[in-house]
Residue frames as qw, qx, qy, qz and C-alpha x, y, z in Angstrom:
[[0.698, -0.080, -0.080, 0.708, 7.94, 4.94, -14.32],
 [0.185, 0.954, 0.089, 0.221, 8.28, 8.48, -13.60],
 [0.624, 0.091, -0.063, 0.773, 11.44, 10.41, -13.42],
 [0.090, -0.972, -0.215, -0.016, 12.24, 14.20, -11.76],
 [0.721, -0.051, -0.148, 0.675, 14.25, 16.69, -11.96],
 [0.099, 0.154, 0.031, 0.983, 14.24, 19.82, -10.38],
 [0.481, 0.375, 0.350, -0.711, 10.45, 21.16, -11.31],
 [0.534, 0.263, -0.524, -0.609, 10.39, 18.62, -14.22],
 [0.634, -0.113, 0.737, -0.207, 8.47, 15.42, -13.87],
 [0.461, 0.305, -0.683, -0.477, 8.19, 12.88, -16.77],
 [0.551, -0.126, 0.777, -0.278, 6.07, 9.97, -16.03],
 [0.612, 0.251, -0.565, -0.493, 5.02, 6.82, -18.40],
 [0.678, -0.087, 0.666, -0.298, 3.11, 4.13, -17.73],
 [0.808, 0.386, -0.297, -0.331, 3.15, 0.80, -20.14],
 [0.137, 0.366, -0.920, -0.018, 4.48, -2.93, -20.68],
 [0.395, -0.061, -0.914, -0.070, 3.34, -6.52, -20.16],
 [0.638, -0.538, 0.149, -0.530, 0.93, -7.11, -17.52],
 [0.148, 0.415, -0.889, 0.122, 2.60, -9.72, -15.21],
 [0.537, -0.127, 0.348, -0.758, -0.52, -11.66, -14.34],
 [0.772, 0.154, -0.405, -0.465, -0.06, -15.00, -15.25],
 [0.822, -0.525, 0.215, -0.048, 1.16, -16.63, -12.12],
 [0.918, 0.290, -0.059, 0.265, 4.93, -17.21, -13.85],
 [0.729, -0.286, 0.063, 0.619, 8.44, -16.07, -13.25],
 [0.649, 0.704, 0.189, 0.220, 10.07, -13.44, -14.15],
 [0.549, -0.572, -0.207, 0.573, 12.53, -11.17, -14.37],
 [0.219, 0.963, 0.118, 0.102, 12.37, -7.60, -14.62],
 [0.636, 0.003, -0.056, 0.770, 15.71, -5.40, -15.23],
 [0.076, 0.987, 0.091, 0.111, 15.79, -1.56, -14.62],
 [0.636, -0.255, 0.169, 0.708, 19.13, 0.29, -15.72],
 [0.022, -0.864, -0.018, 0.503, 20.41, 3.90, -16.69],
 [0.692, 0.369, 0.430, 0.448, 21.41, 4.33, -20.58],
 [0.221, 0.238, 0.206, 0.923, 23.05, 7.89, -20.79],
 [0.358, -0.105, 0.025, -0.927, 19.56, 10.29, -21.11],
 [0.680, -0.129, -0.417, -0.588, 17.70, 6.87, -20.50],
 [0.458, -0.366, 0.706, -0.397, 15.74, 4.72, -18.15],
 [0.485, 0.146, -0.788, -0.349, 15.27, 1.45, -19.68],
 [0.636, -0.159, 0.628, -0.420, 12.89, -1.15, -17.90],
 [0.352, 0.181, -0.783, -0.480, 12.86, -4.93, -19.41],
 [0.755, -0.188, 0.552, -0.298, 10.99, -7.84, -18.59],
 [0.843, 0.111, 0.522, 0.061, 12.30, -11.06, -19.78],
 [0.591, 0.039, 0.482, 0.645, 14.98, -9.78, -22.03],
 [0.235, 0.557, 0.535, 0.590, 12.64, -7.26, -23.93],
 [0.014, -0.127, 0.119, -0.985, 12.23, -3.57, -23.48],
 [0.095, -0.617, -0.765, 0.160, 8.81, -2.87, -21.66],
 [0.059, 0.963, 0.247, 0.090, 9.34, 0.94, -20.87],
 [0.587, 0.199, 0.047, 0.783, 11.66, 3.78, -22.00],
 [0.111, -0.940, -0.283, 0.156, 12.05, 6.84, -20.35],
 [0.631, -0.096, -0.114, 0.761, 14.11, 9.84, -21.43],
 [0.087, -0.955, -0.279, 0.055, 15.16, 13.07, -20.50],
 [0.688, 0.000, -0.101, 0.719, 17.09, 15.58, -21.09],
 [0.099, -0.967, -0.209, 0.108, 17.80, 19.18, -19.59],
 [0.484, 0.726, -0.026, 0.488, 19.93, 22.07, -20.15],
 [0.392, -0.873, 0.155, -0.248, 20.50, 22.94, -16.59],
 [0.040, 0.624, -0.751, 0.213, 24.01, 22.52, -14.72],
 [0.810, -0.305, -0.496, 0.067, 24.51, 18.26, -13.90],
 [0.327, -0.629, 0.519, -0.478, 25.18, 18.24, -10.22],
 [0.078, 0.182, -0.958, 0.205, 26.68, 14.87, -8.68],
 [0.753, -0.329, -0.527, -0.217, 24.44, 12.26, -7.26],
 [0.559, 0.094, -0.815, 0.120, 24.33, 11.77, -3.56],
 [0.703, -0.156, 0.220, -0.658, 22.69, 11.13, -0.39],
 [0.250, -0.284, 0.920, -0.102, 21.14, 7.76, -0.49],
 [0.525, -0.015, -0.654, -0.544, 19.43, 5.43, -2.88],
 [0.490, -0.050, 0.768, -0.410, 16.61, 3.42, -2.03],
 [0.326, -0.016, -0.696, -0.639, 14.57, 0.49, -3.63],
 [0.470, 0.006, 0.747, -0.470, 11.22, -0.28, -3.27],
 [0.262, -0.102, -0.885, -0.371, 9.10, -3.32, -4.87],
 [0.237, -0.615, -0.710, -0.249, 4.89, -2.83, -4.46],
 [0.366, -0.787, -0.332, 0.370, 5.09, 0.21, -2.80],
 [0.510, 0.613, -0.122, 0.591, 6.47, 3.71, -3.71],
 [0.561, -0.416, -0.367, 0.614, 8.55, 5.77, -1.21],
 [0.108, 0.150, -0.069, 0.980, 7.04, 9.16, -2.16],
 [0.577, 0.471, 0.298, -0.597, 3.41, 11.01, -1.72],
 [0.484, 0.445, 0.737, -0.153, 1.16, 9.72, -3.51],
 [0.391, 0.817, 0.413, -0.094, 0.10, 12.84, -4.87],
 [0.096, -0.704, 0.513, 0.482, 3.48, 13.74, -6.37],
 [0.256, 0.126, 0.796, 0.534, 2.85, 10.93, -9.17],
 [0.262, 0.295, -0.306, -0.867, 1.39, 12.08, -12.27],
 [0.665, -0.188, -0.633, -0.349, -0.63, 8.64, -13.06],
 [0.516, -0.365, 0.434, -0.642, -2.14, 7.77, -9.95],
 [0.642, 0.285, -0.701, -0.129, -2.11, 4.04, -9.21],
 [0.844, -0.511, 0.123, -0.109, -2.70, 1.44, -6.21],
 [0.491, 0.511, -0.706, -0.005, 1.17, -0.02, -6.54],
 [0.607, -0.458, 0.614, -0.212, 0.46, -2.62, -3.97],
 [0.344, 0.347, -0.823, -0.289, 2.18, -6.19, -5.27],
 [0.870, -0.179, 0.331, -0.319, 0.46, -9.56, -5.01],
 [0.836, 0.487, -0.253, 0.005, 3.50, -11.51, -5.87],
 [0.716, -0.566, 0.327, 0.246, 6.85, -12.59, -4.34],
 [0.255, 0.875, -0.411, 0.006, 10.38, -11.46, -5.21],
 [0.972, 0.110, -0.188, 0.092, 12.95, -14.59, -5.51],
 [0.617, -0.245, 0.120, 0.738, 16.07, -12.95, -5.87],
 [0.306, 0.942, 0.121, 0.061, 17.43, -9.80, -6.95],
 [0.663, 0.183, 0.030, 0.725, 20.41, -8.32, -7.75],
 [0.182, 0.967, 0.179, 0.025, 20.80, -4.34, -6.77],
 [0.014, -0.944, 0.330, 0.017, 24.08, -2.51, -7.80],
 [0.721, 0.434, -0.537, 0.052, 25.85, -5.78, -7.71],
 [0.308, -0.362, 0.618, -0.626, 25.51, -5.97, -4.44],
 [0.622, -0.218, -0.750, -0.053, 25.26, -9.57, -2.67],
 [0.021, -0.070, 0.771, -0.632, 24.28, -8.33, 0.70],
 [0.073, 0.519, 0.847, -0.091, 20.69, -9.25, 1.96],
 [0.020, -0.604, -0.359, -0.711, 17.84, -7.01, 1.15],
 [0.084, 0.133, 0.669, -0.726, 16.70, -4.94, 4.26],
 [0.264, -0.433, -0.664, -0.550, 12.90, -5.26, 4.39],
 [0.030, -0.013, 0.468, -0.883, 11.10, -2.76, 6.54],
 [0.731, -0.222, -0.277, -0.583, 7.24, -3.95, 5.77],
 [0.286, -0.042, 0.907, -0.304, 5.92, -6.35, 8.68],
 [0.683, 0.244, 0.103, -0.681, 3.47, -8.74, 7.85],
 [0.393, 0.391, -0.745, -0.372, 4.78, -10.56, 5.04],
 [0.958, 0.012, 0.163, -0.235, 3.23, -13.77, 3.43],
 [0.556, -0.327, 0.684, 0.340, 5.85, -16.45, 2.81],
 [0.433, 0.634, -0.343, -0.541, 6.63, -16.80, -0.69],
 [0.842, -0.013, 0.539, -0.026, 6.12, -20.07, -1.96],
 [0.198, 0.659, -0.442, -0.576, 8.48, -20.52, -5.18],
 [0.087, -0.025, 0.959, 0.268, 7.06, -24.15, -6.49],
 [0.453, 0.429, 0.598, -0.503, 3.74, -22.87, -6.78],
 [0.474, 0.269, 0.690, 0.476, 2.25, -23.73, -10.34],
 [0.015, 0.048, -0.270, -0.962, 1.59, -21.11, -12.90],
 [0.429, -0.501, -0.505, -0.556, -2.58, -19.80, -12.59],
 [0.450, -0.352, -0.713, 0.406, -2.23, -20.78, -8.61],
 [0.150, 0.427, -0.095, 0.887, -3.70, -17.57, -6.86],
 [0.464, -0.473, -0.659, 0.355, -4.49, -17.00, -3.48],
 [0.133, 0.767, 0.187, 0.599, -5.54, -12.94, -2.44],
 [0.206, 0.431, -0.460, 0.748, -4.52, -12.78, 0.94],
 [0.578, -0.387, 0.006, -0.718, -7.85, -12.34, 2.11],
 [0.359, -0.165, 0.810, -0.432, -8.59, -16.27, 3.61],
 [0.711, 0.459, 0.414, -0.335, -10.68, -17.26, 0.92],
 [0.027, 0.421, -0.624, -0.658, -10.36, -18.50, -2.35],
 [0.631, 0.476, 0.288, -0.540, -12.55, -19.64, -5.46],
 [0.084, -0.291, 0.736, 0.606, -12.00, -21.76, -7.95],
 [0.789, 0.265, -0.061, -0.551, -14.40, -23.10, -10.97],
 [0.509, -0.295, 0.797, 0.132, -13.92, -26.72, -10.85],
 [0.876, 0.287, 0.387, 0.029, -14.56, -27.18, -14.64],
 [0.262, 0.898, -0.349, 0.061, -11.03, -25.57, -15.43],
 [0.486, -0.462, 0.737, -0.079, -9.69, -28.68, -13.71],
 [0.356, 0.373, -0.824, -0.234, -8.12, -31.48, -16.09],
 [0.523, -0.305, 0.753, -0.257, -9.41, -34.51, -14.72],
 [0.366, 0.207, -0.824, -0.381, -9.55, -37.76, -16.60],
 [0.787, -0.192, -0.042, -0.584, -12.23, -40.22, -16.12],
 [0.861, -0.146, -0.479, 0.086, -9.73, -42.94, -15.23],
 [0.537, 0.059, -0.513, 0.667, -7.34, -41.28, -13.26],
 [0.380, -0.834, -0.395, 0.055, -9.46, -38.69, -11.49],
 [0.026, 0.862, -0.039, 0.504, -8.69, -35.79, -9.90],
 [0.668, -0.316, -0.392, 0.547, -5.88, -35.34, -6.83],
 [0.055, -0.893, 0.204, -0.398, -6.04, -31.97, -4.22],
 [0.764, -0.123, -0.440, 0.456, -3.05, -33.14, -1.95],
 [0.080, -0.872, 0.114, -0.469, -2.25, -30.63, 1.19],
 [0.637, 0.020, -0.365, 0.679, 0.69, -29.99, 3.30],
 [0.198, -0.654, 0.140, -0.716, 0.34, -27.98, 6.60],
 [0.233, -0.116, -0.804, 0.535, 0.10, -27.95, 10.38],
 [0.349, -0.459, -0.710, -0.404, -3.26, -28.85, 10.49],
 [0.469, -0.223, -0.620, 0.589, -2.79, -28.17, 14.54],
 [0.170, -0.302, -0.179, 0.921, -3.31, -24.26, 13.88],
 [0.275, -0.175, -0.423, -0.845, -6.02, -24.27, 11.46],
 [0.264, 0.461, 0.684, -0.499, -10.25, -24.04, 12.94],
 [0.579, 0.528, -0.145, -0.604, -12.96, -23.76, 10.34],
 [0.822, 0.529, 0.202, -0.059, -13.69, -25.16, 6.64],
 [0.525, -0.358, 0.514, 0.577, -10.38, -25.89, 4.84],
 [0.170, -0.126, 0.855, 0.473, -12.02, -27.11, 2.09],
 [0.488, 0.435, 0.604, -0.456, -15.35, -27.57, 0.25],
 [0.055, -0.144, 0.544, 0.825, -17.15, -28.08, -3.05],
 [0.357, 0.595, 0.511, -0.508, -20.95, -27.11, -3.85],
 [0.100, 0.244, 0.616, 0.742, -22.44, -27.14, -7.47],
 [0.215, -0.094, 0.038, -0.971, -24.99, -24.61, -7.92],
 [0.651, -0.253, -0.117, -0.706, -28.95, -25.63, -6.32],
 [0.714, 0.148, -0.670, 0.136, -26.95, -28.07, -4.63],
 [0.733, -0.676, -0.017, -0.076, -25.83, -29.21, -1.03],
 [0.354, -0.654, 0.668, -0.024, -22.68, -28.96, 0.27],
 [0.712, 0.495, -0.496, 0.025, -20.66, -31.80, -1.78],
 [0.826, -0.187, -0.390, 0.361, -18.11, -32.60, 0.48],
 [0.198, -0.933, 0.106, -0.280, -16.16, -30.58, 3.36],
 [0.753, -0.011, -0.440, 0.490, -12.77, -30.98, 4.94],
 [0.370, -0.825, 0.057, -0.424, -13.18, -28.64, 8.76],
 [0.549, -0.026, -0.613, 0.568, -10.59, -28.75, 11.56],
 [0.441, -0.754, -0.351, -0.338, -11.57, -28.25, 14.85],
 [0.407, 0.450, -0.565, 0.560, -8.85, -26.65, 16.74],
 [0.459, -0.517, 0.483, -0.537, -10.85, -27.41, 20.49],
 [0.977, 0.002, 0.184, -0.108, -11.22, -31.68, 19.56],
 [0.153, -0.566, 0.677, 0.445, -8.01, -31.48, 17.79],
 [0.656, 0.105, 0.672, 0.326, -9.41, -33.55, 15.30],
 [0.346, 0.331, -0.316, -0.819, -10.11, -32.76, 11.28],
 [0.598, 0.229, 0.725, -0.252, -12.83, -34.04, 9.62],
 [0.142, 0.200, -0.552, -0.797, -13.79, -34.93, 6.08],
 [0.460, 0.339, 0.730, -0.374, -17.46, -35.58, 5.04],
 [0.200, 0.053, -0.671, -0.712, -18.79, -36.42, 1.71],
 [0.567, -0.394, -0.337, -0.640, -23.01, -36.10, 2.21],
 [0.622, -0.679, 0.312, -0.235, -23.42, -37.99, 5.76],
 [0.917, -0.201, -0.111, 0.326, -20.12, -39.97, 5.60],
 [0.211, -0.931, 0.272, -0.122, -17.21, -38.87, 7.99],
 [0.856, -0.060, -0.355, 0.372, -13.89, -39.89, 8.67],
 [0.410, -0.889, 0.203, -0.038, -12.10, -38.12, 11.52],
 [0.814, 0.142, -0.260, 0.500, -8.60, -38.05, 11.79],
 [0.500, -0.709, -0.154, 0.474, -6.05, -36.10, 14.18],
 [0.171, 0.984, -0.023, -0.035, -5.24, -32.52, 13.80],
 [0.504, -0.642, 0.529, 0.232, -1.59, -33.70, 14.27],
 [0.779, 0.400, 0.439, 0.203, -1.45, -35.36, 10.38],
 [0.396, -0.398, 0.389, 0.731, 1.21, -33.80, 8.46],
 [0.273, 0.290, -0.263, -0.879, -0.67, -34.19, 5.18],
 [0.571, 0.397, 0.558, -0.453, -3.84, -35.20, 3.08],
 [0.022, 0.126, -0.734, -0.667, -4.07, -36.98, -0.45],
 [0.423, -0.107, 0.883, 0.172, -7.12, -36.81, -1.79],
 [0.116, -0.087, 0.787, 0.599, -7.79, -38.55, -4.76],
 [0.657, 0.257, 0.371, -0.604, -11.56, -38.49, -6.28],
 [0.192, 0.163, 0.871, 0.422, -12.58, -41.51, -8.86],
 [0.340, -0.255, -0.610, -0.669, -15.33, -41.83, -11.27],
 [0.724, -0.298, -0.579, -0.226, -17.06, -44.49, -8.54],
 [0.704, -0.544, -0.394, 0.232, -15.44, -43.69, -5.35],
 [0.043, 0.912, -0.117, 0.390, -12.83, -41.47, -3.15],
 [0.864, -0.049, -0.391, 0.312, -9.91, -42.27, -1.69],
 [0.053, -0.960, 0.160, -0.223, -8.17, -40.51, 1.35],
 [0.719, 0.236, -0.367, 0.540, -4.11, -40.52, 2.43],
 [0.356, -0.907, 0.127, -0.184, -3.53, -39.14, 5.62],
 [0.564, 0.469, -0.442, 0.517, 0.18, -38.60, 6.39],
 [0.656, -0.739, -0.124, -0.084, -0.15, -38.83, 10.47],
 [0.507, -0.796, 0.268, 0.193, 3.41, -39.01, 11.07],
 [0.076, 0.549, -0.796, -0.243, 6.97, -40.44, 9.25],
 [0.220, -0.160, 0.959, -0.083, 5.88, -43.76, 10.50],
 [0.411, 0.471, 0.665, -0.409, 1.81, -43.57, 10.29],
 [0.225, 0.109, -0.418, -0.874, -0.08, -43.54, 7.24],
 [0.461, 0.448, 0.666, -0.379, -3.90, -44.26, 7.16],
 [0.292, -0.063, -0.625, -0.721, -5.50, -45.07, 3.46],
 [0.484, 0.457, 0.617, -0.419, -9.95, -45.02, 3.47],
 [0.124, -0.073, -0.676, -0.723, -12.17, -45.44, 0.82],
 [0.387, 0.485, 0.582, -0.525, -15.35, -44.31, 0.65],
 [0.327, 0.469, 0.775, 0.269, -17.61, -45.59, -2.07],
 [0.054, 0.248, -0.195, -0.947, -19.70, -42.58, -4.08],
 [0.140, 0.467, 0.847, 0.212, -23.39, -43.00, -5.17],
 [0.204, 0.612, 0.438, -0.626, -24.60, -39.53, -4.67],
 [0.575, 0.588, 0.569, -0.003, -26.43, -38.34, -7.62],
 [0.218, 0.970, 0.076, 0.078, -24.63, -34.96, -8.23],
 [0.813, -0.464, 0.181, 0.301, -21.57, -36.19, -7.60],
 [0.575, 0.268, 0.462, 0.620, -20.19, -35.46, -11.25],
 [0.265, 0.807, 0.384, 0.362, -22.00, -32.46, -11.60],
 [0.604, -0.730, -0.064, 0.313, -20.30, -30.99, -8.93],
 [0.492, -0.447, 0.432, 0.610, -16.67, -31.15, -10.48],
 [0.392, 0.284, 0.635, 0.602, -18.15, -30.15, -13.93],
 [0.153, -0.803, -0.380, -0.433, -20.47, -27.10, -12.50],
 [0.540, -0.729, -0.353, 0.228, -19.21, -26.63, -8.97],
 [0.052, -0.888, 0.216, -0.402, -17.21, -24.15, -7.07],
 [0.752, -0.194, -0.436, 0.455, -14.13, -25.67, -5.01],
 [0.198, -0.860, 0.106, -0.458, -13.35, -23.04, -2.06],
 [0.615, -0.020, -0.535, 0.579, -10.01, -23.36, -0.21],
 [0.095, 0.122, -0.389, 0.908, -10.20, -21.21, 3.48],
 [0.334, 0.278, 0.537, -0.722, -13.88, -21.67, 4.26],
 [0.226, 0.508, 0.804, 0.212, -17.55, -21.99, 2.38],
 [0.118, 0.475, 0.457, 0.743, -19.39, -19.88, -0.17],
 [0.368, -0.714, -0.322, -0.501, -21.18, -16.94, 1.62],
 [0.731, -0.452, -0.204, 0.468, -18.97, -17.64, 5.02],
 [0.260, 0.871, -0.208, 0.362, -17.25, -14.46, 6.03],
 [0.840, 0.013, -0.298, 0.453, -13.90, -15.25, 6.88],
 [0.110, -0.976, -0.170, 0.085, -11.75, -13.44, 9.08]]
């Protein structure tokens, strides 16, 4: 937070780190000689100042901005990347219920039922360690996905335990329209036109839901015997947007 006036600058930098994929909500308000920032009810950072020089009205025109400041750079005193990797529900500014104006193009969509840890960098790629994944030895393990399968080409999916082969792969091909899912050399093909995709791994086998339409639904099972089949999901690497060492674009 830094504050100016005149040729005085005051900056401070402290509070929570917000980095745990949860809600929140942050408050920033003017207390007399203070700026007060909370998060979740509790003071995070206090700034004050005071000077001796004549007050002079406020005005002109306020602006707010959220992952981004709206001066030089090199006019802050702590230097800092302030881009945000995070999405902004609601807000409140001045008590004001008109919409926010937002002058950044680009924007990802903000998904607000995503589960706390989810994290996705922007980039097309993502990495998880699949022995941070709960999975019970009767009920197994469900990735379930919702999208228009139509627009995606490439690896969706994959998982690969280390000195291993390629586990299994889920690739849409956006000139066959179909998508495919292959677990060592078994394939099932289905159309790029499926709404969504349950599925479900067991101990002993692997079940897929494909959601083809309101009306259509297609259930397969395919059996499991491969030898590393376990070690995978207890050593491996699941990768959503493409495969390990693939450079995405």
């Amino acid at each position: 937070m830094q504050i100016s006036k005149g040729d005085i600058l005051i900056s401070v930098a402290g509070g929570p780190k917000l980095n745990d994929g949860k809600w929140h909500t942050l408050e920033v308000s003017n207390h007399g000689k203070f700026v007060i920032l909370e998060v979740d009810g509790s003071e995070g950072v206090t700034v004050g100042m005071h000077s001796k020089q004549t007050e002079e009205d406020i005005s002109g025109e306020l602006r707010l901005a959220l992952g981004g400041i709206l001066i030089k750079k090199e006019k802050m005193i702590i230097q800092y990347e302030p881009q945000m990797d995070g999405c902004v529900r609601k807000g409140n500014w001045l008590n004001l219920s008109t919409p926010w104006d937002i002058e950044v193009e680009g924007l990802w969509p903000c998904y607000q039922n995503i589960r706390p840890g989810s994290y996705f960098s922007g980039k097309g790629l993502a990495v998880f360690n699949t022995s941070v994944f709960l999975t019970d030895e009767d009920d197994g393990l469900k990735i379930e996905l919702w999208s228009d399968f139509t627009q995606m080409d490439g690896t969706i999916l994959s998982i690969k335990a280390p000195g291993q082969d390629l586990m299994f792969t889920l690739v849409a091909n956006n000139n066959t329209k179909v998508v495919t899912f292959a677990l060592g050399e078994n394939k099932i093909n289905m159309k790029s036109t499926l709404r969504g995709l349950l599925m479900h791994f067991e101990k002993d086998s692997l079940r897929l839901h494909a959601d083809e339409s309101e009306l259509e639904r297609t259930d397969s099972i395919m059996p499991v015997n491969h030898p590393g089949y376990l070690t995978a999901w207890r050593e491996g690497r699941l990768t959503v947007g493409g495969l390990l060492g693939e450079t995405t674009p």
